[in-house]
C-alpha positions as CSV (number, residue, x, y, z in Angstrom):
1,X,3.7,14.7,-26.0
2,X,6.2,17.3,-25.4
3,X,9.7,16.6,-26.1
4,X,10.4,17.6,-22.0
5,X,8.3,14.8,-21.2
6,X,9.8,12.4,-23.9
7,X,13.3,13.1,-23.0
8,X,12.2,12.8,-18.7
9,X,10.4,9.3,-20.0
10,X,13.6,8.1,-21.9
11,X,15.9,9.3,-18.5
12,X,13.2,7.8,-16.2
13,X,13.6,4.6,-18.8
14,X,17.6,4.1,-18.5
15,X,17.4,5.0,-14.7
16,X,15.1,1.8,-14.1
17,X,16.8,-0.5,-16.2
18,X,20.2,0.4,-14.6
19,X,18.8,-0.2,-11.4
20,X,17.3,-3.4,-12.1
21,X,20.6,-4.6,-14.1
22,X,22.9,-3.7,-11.6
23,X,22.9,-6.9,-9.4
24,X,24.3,-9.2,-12.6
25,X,27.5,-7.5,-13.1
26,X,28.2,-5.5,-10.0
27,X,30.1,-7.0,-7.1
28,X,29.3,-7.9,-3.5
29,X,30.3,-4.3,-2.1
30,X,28.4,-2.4,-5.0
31,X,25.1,-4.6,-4.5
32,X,25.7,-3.7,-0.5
33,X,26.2,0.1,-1.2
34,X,23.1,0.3,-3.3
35,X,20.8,-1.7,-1.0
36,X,21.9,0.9,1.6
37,X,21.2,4.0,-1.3
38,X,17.8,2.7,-1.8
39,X,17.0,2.6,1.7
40,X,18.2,5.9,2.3
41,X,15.5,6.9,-0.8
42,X,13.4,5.2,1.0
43,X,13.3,6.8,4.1
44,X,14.1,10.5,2.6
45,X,11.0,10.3,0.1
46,X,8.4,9.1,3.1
47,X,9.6,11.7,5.2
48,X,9.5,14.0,2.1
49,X,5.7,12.5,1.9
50,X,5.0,13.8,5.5
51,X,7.3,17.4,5.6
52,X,7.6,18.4,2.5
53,X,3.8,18.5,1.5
54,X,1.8,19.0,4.9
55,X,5.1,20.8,6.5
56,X,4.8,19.2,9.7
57,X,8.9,18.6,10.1
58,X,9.4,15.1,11.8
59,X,13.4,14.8,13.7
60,X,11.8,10.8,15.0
61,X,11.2,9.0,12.2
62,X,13.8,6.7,12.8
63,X,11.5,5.4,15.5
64,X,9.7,3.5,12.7
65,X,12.7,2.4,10.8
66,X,13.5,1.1,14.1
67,X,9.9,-0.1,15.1
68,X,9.7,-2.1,11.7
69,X,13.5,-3.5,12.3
70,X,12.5,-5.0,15.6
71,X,9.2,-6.2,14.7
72,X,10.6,-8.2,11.4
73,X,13.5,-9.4,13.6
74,X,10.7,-11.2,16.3
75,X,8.6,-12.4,14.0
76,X,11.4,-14.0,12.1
77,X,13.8,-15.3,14.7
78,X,9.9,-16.2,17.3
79,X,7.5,-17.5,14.8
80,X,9.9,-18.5,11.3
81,X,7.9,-16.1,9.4
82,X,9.7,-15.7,5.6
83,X,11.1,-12.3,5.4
84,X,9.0,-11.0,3.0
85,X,6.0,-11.1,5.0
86,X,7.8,-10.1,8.3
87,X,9.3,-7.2,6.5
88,X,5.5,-5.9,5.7
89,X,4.4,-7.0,9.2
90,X,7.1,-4.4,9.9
91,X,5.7,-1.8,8.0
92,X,2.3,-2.6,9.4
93,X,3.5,-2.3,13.0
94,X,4.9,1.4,12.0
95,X,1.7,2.4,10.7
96,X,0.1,1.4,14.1
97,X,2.5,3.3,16.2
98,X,2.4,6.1,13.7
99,X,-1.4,5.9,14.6
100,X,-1.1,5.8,18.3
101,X,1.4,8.7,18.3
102,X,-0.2,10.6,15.4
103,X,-3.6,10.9,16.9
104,X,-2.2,14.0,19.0
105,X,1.1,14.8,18.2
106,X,-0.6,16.0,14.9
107,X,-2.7,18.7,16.6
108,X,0.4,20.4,17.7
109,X,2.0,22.5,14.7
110,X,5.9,23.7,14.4
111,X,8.6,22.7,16.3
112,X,6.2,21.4,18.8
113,X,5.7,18.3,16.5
114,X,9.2,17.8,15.9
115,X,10.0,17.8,19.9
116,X,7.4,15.0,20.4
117,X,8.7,13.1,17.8
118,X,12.4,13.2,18.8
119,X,11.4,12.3,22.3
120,X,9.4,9.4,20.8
121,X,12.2,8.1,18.7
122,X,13.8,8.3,22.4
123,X,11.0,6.2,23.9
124,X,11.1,3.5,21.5
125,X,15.2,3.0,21.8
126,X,14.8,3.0,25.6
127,X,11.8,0.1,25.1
128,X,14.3,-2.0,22.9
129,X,16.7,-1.7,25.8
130,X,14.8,-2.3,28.4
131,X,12.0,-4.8,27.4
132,X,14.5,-7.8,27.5
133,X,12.1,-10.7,27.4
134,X,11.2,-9.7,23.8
135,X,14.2,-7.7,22.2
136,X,17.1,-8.8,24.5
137,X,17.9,-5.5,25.6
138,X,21.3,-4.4,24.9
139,X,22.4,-7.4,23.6
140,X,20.6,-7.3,20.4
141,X,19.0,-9.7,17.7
142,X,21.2,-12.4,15.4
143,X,19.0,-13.5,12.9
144,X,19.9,-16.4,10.4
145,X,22.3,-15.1,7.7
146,X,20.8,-14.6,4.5
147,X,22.1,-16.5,1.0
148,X,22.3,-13.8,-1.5
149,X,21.8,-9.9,-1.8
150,X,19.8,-9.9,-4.7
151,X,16.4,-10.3,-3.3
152,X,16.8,-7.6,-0.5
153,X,18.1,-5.2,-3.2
154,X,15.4,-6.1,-5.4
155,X,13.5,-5.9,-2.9
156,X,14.2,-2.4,-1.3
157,X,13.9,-1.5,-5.5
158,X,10.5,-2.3,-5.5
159,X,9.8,-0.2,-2.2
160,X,11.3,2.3,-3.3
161,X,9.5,2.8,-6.9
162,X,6.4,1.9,-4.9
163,X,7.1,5.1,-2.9
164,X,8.0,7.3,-5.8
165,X,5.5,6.5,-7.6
166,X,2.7,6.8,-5.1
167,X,3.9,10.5,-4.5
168,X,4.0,11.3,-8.1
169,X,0.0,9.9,-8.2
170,X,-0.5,11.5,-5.6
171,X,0.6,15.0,-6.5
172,X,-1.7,14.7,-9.1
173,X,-4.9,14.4,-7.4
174,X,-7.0,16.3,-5.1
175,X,-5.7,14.7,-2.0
176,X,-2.1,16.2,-2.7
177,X,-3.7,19.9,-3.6
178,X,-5.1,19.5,0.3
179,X,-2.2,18.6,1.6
180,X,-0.1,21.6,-0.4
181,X,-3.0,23.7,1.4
182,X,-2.6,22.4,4.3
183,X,1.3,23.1,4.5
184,X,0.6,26.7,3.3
185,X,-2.0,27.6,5.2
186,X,-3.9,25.4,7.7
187,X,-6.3,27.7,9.2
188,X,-7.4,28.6,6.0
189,X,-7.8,25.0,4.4
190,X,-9.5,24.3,7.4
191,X,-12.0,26.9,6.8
192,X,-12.6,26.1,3.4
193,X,-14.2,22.6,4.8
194,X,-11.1,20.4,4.4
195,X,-10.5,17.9,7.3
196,X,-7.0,18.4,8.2
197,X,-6.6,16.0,11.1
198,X,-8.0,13.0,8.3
199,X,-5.4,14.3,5.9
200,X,-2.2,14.6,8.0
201,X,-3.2,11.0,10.0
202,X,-3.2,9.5,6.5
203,X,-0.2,10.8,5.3
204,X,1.7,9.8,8.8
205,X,0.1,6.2,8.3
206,X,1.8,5.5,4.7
207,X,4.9,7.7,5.6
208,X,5.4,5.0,8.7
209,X,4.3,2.2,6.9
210,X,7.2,2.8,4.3
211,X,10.2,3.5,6.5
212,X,8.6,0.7,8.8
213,X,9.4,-1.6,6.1
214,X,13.1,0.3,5.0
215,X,13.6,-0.7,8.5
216,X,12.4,-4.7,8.6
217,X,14.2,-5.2,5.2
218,X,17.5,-3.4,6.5
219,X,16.9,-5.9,9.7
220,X,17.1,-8.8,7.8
221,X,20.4,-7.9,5.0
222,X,21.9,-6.8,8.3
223,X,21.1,-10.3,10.2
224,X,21.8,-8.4,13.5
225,X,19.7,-5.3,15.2
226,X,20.8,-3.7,18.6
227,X,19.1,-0.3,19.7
228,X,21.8,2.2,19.5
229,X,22.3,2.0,15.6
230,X,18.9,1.0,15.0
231,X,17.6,4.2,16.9
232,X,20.5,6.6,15.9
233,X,19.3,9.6,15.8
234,X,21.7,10.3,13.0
235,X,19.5,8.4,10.6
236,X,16.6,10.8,11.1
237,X,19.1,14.2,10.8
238,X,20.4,12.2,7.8
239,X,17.1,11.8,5.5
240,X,16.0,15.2,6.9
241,X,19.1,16.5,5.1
242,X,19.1,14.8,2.0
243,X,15.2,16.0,1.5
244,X,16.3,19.7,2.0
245,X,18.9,19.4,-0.5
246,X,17.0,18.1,-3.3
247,X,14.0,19.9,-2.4
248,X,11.3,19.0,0.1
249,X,8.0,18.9,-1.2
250,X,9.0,17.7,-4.5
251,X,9.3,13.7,-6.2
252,X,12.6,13.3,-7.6
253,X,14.3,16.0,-4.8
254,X,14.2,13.1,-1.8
255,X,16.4,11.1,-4.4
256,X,19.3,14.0,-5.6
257,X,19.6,14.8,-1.9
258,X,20.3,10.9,-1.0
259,X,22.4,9.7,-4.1
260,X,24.2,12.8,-3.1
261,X,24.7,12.5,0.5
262,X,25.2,9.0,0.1
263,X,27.8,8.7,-2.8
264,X,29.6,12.0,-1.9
265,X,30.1,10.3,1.8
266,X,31.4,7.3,0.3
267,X,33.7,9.0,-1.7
268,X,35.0,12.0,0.6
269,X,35.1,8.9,3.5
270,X,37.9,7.2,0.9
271,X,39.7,10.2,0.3
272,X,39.6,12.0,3.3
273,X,38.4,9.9,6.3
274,X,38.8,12.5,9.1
275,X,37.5,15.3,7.0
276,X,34.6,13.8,5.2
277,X,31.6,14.9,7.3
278,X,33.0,18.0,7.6
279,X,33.4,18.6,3.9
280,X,29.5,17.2,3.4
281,X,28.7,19.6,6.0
282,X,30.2,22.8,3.9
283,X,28.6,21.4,1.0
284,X,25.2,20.9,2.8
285,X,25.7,24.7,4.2
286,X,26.4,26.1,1.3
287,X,23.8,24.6,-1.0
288,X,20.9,25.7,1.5
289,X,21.8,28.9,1.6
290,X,22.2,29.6,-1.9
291,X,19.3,26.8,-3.0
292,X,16.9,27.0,-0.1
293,X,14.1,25.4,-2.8
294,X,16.7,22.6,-3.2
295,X,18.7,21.3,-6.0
296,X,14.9,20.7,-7.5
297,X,14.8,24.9,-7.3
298,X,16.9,25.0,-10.5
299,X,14.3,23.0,-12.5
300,X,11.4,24.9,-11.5
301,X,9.9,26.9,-14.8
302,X,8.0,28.9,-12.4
303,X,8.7,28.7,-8.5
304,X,5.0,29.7,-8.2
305,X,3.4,27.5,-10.0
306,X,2.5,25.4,-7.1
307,X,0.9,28.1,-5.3
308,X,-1.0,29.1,-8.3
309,X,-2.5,26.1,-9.1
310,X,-3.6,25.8,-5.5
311,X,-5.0,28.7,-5.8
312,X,-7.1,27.9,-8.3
313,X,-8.3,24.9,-7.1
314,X,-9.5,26.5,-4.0
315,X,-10.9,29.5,-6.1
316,X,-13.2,26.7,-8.0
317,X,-13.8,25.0,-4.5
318,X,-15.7,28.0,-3.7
């Protein structure tokens, strides 16, 4: 083993244990800023899991943070289903939606996909609003207040290595080579025999099904839902953001970009509380255009290693 991988195994080490340590020593308000940090990673690493490796850029996918927030608030507050199990009910409902949208929004390519899913996310808010009998419209959903933080962070912990860890696997294996493919060059993987449309369906359906279940755990530590802040927009332009700035299309980038955009907005929001998104902004701006790879970019012993190990995948393919 090289001492790279023993000193990233030792980080990776100290990283978990903080994390899981945090809860007995930290106060209320730390425990409630870190649940809402690991949602963010979250949401930013199953975008990341769509865009960043098959490059179809999605601006809705607050409509299944929002789906799975509804449907864990109903089956809670309807049918007294524990939390847990609503919240995956949640993620389950995403997936479904993710199916019924994906099915032909993923034949269109570019900013074509992204339109379709904004106006979807736009769909889904005006649904909540309007379908009163089941989400009370405007008026929202109070659900019973919960007793401690400590499961919901652990919780939204356990999602959130789930995630990470599924991406690192999968990065590994054939399935993420195809996808890399497909993001490069579609036509081309699609020549090669590779069914794209199976590919991209599959990665929607776990991307939804994660932020589904953000969503339905956020519903619950939040005991109240209404569809303007459960559909913002914001949330989508947000994770979209903190991919880019660590670097989409990598594992640990999704996570620098949110810990970033996260704890610098908490700390420029103390200091400067009319200036602070406009500060993030400039850093945002400035870190793109210098780091278009992301903070990630900086790591990279070879920017073109990617490509060249797709490459010779698909040479052996042949």
């Amino acid at each position: 083993m090289s001492r790279k991988n023993i000193v990233l195994g030792i980080f990776i080490i100290i990283v978990l244990f903080f994390f899981a340590s945090f809860p007995f020593y930290a106060t209320g308000y730390g425990i409630s800023f870190f649940i809402t940090l690991l949602m963010y990673f979250i949401i930013a690493q199953s975008w990341n899991f769509l865009s960043g490796y098959t490059g179809y850029v999605s601006f809705g996918h607050v409509a299944f943070f929002g789906a799975g927030a509804y449907a864990a608030a109903i089956f809670i507050t309807r049918y007294s289903i524990h939390w847990i199990f609503a919240s995956i009910c949640g993620g389950l409902v995403a997936a479904l939606l993710a199916l019924l949208i994906g099915w032909p929004a993923l034949r269109l390519r570019g900013p074509y996909f992204a339109i379709v899913m904004l106006g979807f996310a736009g769909v889904l808010k005006n649904v909540a609003v309007l379908w009163k009998k089941v989400t009370f419209g405007g008026i929202g959903i109070s659900l019973p207040p919960m007793l401690s933080m400590k499961p919901v962070y652990y919780s939204m912990l356990i999602v959130a290595m789930a995630i990470t860890l599924l991406i690192y696997i999968v990065t590994k294996t054939k399935f993420g080579l195809r996808l890399i493919s497909i993001r490069e060059d579609e036509v081309a993987a699609t020549s090669m025999g590779i069914n794209a449309t199976f590919y991209k369906i599959v990665t929607f359906l776990i991307s939804a099904f994660f932020t589904g279940i953000a969503g339905a755990i956020f519903a619950w530590y939040s005991s109240f839902i209404e569809p303007v802040s459960t559909f913002d927009i914001k949330i989508s332009i947000e994770v979209i953001i903190m991919s880019l700035l660590g670097g989409a299309g990598t594992v640990a980038g999704p996570l620098f970009g949110a810990a970033i955009i996260v704890l610098g907005g908490e700390i420029f929001w103390t200091k400067f509380p009319l200036l602070h998104e406009a500060i993030l902004g400039i850093l945002i701006v400035v870190v793109i255009l210098f780091l278009p790879e992301g903070i990630m970019g900086l790591f990279k012993r070879d920017k073109y290693e990617e490509k060249r190990n797709l490459l010779i995948w698909m040479f052996k393919k042949k």
